[in-house]
PDB file of N, CA, C and O in Angstrom:
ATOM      1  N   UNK A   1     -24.364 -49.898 -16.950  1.00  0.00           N
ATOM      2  CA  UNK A   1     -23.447 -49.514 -15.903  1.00  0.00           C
ATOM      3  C   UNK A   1     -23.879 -48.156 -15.343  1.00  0.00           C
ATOM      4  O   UNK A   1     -24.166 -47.235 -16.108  1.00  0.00           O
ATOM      5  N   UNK A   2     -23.912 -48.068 -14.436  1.00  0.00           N
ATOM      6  CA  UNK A   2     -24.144 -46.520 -13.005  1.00  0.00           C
ATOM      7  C   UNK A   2     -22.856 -45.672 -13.327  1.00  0.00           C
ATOM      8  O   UNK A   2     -21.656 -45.936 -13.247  1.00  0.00           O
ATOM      9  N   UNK A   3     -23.433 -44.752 -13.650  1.00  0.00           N
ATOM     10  CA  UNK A   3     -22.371 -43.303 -13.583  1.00  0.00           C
ATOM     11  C   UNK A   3     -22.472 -42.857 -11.863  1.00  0.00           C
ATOM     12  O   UNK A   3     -23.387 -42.349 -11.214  1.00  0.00           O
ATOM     13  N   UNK A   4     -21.387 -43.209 -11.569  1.00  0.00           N
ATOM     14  CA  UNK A   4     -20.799 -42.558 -10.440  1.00  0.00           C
ATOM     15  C   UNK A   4     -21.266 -41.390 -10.051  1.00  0.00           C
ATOM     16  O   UNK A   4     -21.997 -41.101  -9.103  1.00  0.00           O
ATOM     17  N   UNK A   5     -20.810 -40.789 -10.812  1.00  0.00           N
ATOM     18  CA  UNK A   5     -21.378 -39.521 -10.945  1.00  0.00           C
ATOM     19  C   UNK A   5     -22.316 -38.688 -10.950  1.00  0.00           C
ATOM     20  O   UNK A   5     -22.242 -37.471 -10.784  1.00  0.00           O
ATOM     21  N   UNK A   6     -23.743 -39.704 -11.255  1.00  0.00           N
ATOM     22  CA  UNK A   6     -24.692 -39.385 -11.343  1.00  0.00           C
ATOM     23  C   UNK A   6     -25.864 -39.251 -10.318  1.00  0.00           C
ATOM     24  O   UNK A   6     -26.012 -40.238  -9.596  1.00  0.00           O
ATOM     25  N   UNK A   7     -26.695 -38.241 -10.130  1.00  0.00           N
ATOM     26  CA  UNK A   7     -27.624 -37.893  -8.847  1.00  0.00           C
ATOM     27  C   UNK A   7     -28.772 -38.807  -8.804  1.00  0.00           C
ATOM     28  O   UNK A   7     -29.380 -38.898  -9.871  1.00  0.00           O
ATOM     29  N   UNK A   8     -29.209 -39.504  -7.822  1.00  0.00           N
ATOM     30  CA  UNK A   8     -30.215 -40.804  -8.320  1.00  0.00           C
ATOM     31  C   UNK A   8     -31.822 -39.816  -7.806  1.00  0.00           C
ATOM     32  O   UNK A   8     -31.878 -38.887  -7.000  1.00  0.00           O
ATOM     33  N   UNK A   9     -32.586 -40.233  -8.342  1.00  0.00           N
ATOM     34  CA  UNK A   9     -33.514 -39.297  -8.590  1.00  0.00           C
ATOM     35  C   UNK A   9     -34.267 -39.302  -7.387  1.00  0.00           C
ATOM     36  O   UNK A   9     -34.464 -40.370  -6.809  1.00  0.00           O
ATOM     37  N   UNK A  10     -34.726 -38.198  -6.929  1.00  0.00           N
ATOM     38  CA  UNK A  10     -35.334 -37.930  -5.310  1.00  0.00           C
ATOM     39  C   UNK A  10     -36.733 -38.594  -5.451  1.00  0.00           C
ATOM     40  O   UNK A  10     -37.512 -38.393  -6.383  1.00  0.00           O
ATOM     41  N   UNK A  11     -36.982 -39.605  -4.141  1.00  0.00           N
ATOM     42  CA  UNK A  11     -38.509 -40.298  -4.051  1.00  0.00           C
ATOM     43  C   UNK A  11     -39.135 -39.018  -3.510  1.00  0.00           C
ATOM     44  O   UNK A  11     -38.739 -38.211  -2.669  1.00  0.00           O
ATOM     45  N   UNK A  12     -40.496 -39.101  -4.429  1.00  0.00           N
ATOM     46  CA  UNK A  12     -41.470 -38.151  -4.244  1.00  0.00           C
ATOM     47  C   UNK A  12     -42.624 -38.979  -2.915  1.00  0.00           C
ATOM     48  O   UNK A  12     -42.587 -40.113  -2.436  1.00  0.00           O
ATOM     49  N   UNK A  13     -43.439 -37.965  -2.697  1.00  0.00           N
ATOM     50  CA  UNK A  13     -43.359 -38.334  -1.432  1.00  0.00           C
ATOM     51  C   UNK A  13     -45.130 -38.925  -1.709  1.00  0.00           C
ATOM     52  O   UNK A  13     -45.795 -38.006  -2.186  1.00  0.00           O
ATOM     53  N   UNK A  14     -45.738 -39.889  -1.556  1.00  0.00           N
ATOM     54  CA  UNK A  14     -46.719 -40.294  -1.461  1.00  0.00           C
ATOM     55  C   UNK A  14     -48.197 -39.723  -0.829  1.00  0.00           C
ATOM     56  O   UNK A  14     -48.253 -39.831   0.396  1.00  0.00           O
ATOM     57  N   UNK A  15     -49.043 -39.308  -1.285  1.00  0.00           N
ATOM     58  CA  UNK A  15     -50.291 -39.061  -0.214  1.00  0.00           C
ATOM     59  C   UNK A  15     -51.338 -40.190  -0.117  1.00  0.00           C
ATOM     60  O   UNK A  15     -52.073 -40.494  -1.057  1.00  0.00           O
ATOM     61  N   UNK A  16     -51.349 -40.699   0.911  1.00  0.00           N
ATOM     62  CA  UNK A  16     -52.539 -41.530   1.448  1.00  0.00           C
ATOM     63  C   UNK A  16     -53.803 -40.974   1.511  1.00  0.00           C
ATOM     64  O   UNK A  16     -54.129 -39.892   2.000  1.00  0.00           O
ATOM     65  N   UNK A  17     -54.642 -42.003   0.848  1.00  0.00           N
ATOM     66  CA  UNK A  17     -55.911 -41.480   1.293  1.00  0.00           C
ATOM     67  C   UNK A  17     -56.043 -41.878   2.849  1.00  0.00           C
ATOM     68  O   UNK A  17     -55.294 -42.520   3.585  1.00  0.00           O
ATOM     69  N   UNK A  18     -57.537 -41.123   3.111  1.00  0.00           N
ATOM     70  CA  UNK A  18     -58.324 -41.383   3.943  1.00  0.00           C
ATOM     71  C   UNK A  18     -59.474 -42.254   4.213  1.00  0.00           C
ATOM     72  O   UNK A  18     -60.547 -41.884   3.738  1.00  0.00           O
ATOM     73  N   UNK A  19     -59.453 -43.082   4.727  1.00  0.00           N
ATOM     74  CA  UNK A  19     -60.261 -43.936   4.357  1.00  0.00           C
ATOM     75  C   UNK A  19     -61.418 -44.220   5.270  1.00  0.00           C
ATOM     76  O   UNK A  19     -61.132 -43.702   6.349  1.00  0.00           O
ATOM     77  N   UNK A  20     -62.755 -44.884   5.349  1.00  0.00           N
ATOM     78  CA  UNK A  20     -63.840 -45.066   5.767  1.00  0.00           C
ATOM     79  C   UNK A  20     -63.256 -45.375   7.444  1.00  0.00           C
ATOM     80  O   UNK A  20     -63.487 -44.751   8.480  1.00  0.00           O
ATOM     81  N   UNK A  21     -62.562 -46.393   7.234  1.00  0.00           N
ATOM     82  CA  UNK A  21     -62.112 -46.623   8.543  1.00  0.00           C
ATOM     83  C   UNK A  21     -61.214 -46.235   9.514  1.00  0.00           C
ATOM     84  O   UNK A  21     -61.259 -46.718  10.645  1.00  0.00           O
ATOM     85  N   UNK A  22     -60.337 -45.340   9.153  1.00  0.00           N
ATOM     86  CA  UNK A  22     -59.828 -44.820   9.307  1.00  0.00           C
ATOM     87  C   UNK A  22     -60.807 -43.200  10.282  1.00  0.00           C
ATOM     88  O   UNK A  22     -60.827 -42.801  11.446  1.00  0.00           O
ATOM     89  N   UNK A  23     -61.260 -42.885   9.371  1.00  0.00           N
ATOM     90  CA  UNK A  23     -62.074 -41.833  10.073  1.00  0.00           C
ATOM     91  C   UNK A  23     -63.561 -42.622  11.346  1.00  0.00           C
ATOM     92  O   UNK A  23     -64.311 -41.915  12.020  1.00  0.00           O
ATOM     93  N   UNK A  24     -63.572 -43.564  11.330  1.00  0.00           N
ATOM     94  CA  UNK A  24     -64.229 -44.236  12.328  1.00  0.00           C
ATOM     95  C   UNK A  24     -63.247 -44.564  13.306  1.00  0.00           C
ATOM     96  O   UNK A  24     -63.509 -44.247  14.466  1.00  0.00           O
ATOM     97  N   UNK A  25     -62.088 -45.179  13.051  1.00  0.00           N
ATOM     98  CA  UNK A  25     -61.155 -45.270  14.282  1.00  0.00           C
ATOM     99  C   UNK A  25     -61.062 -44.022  15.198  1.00  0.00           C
ATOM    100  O   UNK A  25     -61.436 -43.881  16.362  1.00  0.00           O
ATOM    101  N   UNK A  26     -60.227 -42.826  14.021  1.00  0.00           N
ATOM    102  CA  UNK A  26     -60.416 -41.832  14.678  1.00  0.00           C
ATOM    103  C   UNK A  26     -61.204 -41.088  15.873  1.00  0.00           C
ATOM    104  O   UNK A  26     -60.762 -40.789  16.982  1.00  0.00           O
ATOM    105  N   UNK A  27     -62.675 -40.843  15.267  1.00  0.00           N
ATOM    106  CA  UNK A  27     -64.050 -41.072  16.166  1.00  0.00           C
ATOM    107  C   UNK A  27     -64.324 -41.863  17.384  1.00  0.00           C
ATOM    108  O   UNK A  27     -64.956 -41.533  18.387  1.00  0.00           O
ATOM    109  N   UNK A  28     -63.555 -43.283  17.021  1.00  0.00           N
ATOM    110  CA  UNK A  28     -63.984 -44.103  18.493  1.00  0.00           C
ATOM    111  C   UNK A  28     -63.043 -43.602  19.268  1.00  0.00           C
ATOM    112  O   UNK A  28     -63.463 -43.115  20.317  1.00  0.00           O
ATOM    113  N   UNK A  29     -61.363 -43.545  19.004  1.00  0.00           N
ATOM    114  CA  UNK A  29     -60.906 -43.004  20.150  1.00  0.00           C
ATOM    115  C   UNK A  29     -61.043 -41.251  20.558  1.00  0.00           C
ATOM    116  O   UNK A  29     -60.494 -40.773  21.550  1.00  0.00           O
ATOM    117  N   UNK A  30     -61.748 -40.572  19.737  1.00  0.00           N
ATOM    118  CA  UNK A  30     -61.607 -39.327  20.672  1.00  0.00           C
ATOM    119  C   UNK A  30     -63.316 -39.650  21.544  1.00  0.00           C
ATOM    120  O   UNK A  30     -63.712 -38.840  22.382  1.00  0.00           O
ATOM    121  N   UNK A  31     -63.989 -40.661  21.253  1.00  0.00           N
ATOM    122  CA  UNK A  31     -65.122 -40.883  22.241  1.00  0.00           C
ATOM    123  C   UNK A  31     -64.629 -41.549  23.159  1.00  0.00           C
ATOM    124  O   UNK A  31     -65.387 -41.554  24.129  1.00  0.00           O
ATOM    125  N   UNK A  32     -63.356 -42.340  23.380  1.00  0.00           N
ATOM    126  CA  UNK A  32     -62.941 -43.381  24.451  1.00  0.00           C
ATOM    127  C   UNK A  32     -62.335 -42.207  25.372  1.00  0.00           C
ATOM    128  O   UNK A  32     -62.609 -42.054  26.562  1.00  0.00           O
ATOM    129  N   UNK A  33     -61.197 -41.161  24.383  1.00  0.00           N
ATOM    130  CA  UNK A  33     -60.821 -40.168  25.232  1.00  0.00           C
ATOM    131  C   UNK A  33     -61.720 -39.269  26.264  1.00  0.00           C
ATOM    132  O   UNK A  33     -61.369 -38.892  27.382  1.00  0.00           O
ATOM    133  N   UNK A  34     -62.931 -39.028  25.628  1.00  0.00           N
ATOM    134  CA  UNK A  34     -63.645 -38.256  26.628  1.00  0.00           C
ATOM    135  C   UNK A  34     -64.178 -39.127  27.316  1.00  0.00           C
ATOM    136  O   UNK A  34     -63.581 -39.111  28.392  1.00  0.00           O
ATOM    137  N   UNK A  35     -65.375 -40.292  27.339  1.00  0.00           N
ATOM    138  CA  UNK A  35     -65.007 -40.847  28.151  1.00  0.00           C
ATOM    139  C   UNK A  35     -64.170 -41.050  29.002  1.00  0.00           C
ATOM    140  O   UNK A  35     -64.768 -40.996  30.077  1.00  0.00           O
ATOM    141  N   UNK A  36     -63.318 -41.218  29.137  1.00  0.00           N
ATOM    142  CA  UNK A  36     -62.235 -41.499  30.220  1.00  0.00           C
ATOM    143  C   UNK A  36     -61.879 -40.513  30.738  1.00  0.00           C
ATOM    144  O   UNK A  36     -61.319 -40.891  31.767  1.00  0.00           O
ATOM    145  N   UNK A  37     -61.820 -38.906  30.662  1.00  0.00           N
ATOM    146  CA  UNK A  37     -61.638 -37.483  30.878  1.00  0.00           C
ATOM    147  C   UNK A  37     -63.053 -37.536  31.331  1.00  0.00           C
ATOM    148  O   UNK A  37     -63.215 -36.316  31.298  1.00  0.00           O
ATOM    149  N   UNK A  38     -64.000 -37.908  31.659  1.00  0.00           N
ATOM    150  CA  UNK A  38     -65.530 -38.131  31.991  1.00  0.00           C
ATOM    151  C   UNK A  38     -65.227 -38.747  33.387  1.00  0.00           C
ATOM    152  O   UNK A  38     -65.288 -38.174  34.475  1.00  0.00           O
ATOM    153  N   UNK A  39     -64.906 -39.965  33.141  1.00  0.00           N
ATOM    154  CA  UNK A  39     -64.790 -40.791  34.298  1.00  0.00           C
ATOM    155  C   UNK A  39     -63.676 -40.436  35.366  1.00  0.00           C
ATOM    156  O   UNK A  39     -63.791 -40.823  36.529  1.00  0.00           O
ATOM    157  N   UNK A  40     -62.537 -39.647  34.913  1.00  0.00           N
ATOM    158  CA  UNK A  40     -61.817 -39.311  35.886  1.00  0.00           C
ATOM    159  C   UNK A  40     -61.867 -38.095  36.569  1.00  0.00           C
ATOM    160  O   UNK A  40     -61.130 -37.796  37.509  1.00  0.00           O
ATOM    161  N   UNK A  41     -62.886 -37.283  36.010  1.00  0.00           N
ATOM    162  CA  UNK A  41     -63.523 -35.918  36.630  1.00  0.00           C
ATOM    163  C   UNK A  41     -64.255 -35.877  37.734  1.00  0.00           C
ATOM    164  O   UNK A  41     -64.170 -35.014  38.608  1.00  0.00           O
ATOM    165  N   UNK A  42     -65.232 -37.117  37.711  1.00  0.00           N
ATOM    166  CA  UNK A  42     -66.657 -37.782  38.290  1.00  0.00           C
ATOM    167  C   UNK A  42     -66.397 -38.673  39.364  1.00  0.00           C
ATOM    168  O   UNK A  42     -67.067 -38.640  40.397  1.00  0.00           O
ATOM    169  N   UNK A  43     -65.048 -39.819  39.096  1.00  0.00           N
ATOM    170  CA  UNK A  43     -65.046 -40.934  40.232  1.00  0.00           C
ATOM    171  C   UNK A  43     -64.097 -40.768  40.784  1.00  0.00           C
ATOM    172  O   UNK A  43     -63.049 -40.503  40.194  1.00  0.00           O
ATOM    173  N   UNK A  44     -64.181 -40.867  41.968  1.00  0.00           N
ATOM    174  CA  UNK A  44     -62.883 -40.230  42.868  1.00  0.00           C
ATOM    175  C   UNK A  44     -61.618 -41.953  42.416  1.00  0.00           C
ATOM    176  O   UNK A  44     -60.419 -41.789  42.193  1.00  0.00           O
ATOM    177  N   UNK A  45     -62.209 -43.206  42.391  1.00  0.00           N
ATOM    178  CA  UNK A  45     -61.397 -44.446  42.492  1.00  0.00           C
ATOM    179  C   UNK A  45     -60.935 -44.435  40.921  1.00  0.00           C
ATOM    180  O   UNK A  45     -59.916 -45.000  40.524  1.00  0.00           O
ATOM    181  N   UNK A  46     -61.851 -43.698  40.080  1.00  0.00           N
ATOM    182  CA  UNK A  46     -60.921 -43.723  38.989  1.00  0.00           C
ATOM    183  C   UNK A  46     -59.748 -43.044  38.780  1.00  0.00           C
ATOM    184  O   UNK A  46     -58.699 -43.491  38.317  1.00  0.00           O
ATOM    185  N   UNK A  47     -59.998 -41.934  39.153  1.00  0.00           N
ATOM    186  CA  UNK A  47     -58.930 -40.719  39.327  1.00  0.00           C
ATOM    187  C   UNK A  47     -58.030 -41.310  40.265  1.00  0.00           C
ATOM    188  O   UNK A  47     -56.844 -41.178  39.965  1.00  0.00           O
ATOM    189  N   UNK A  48     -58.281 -41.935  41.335  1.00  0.00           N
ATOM    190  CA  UNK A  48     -56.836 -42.044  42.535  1.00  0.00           C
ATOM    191  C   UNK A  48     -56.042 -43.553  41.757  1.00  0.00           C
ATOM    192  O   UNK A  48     -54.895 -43.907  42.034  1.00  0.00           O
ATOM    193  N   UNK A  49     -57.079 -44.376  40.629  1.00  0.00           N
ATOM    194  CA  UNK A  49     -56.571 -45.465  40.032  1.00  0.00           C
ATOM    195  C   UNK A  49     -55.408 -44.973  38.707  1.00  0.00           C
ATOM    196  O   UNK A  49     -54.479 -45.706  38.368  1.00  0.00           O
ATOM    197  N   UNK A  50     -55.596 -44.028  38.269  1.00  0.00           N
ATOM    198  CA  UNK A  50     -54.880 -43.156  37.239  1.00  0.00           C
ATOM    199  C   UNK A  50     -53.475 -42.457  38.017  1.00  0.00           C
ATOM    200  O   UNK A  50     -52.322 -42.283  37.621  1.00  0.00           O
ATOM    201  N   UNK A  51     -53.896 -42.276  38.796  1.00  0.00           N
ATOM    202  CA  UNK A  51     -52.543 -41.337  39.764  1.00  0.00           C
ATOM    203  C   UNK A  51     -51.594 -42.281  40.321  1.00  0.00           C
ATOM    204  O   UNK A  51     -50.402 -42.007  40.464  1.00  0.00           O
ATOM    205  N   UNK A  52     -52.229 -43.633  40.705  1.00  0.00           N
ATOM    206  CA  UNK A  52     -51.250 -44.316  41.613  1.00  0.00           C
ATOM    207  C   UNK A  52     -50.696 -45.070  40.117  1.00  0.00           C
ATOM    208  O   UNK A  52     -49.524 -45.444  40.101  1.00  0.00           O
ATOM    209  N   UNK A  53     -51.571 -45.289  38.848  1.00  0.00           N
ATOM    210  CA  UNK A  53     -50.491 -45.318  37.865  1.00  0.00           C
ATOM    211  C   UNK A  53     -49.324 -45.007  36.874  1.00  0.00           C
ATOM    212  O   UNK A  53     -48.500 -45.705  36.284  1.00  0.00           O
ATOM    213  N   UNK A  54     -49.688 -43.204  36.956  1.00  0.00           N
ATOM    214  CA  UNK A  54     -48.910 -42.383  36.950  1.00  0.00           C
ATOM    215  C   UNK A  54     -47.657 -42.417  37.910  1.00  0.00           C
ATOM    216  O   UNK A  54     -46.502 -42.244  37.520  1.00  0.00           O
ATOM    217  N   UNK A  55     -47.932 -42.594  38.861  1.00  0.00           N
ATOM    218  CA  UNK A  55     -47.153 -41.830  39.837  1.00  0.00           C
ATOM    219  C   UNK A  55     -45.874 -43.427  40.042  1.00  0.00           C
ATOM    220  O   UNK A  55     -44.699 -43.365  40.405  1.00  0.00           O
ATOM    221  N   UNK A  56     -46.690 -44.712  39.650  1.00  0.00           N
ATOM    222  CA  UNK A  56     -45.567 -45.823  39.235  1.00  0.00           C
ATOM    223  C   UNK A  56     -45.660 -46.404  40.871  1.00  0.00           C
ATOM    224  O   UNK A  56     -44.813 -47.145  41.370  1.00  0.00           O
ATOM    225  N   UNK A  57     -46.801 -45.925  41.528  1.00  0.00           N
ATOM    226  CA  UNK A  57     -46.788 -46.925  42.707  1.00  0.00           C
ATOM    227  C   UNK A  57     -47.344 -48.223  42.525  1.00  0.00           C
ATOM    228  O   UNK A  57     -47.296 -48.791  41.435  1.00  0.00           O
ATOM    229  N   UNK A  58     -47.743 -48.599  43.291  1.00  0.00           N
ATOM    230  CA  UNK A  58     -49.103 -50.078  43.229  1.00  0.00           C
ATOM    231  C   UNK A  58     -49.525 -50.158  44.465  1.00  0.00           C
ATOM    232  O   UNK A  58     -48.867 -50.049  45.499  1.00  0.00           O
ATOM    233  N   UNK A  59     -50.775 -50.376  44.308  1.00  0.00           N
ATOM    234  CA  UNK A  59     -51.954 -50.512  45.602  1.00  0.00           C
ATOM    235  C   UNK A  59     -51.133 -51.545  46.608  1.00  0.00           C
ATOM    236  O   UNK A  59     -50.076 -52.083  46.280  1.00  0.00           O
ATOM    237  N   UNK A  60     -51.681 -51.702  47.672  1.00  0.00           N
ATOM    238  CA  UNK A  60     -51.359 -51.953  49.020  1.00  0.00           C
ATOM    239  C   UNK A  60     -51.900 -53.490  48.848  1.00  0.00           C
ATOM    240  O   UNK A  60     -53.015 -53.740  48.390  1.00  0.00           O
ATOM    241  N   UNK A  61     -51.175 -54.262  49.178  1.00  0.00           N
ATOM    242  CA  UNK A  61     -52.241 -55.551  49.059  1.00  0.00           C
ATOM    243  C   UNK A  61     -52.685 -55.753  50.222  1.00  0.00           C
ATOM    244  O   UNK A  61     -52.091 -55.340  51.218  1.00  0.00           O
ATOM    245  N   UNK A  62     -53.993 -56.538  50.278  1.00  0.00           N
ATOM    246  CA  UNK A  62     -54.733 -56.835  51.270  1.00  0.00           C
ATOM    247  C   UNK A  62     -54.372 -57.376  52.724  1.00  0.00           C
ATOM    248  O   UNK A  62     -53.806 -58.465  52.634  1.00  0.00           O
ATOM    249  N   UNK A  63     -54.544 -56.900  54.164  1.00  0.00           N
ATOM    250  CA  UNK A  63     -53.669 -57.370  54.948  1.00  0.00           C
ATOM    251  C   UNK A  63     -54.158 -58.943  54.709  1.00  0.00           C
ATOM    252  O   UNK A  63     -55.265 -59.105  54.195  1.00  0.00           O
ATOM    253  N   UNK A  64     -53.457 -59.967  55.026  1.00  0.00           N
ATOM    254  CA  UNK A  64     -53.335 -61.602  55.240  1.00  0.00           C
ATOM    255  C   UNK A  64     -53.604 -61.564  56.614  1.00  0.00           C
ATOM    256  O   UNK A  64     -53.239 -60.598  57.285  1.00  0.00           O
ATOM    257  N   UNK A  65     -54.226 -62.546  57.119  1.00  0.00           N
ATOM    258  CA  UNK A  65     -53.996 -63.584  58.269  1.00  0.00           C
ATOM    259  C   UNK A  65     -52.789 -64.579  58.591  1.00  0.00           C
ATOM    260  O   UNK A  65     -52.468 -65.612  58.002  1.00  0.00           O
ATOM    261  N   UNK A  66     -52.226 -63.970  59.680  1.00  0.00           N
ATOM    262  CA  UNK A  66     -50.722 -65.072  59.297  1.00  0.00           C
ATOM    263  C   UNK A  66     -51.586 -65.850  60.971  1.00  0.00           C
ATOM    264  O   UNK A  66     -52.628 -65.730  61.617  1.00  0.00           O
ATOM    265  N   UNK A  67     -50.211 -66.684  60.995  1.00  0.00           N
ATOM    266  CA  UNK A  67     -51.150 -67.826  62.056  1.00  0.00           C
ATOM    267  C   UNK A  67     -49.363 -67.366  62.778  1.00  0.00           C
ATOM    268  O   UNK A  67     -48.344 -66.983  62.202  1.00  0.00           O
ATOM    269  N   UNK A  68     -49.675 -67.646  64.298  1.00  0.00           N
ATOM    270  CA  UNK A  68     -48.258 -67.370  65.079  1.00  0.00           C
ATOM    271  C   UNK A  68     -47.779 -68.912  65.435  1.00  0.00           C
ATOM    272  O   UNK A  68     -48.553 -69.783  65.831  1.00  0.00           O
ATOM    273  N   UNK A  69     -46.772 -69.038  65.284  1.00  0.00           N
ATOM    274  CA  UNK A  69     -46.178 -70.725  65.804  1.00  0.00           C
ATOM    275  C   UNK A  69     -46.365 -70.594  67.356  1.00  0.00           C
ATOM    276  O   UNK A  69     -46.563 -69.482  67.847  1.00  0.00           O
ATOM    277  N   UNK A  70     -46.313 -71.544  68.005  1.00  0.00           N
ATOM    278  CA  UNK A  70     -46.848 -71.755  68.902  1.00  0.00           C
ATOM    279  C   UNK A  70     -48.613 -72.009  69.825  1.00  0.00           C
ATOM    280  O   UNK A  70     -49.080 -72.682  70.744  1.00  0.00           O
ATOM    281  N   UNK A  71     -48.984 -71.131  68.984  1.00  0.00           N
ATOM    282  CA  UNK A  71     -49.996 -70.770  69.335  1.00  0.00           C
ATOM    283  C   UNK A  71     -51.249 -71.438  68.392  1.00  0.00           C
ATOM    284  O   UNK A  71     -51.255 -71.474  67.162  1.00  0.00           O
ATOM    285  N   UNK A  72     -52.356 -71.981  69.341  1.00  0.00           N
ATOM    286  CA  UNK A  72     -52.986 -73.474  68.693  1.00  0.00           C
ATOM    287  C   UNK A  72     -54.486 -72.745  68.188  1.00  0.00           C
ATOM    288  O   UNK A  72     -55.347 -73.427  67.632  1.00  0.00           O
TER     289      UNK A  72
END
C-alpha cells in the first residue's frame, strides 16, 4: 500500500549520446543552410521566390487566351 504521504522519487534526467548520425545530419543541414544563403545572395529569382513566400503572396498566373462569344 502507498503512503499518502509519501514524496515519490524525482526522475533523473537522462543524457543521450551523440551519435554517428546524428553528427552527419547535423553537417548536411548546416551545408543545405549555406547553400541556400548562397543561392539567395547570387540569384535574383531565388531571392524574389523566397520573398513572395515569405511575404504569403503567390505568383501571378500566366495570362490565358479566352475566346470572345460572338466572334468566329
Amino acid at each position: 500500500m502507498i503512503n499518502v504521504y509519501e514524496i515519490p522519487p524525482k526522475k533523473r534526467a537522462t543524457r543521450k549520446a551523440v551519435t554517428l548520425a546524428d553528427v552527419e545530419a547535423a553537417a548536411d543541414e548546416a551545408e543545405f543552410t549555406e547553400r541556400l544563403l548562397e543561392a539567395i545572395d547570387t540569384n535574383p529569382r531565388v531571392r524574389a521566390a523566397i520573398l513572395r513566400l515569405v511575404a504569403g503572396t503567390r505568383r501571378q498566373p500566366r495570362p490565358t487566351i479566352t475566346t470572345r462569344k460572338g466572334r468566329a
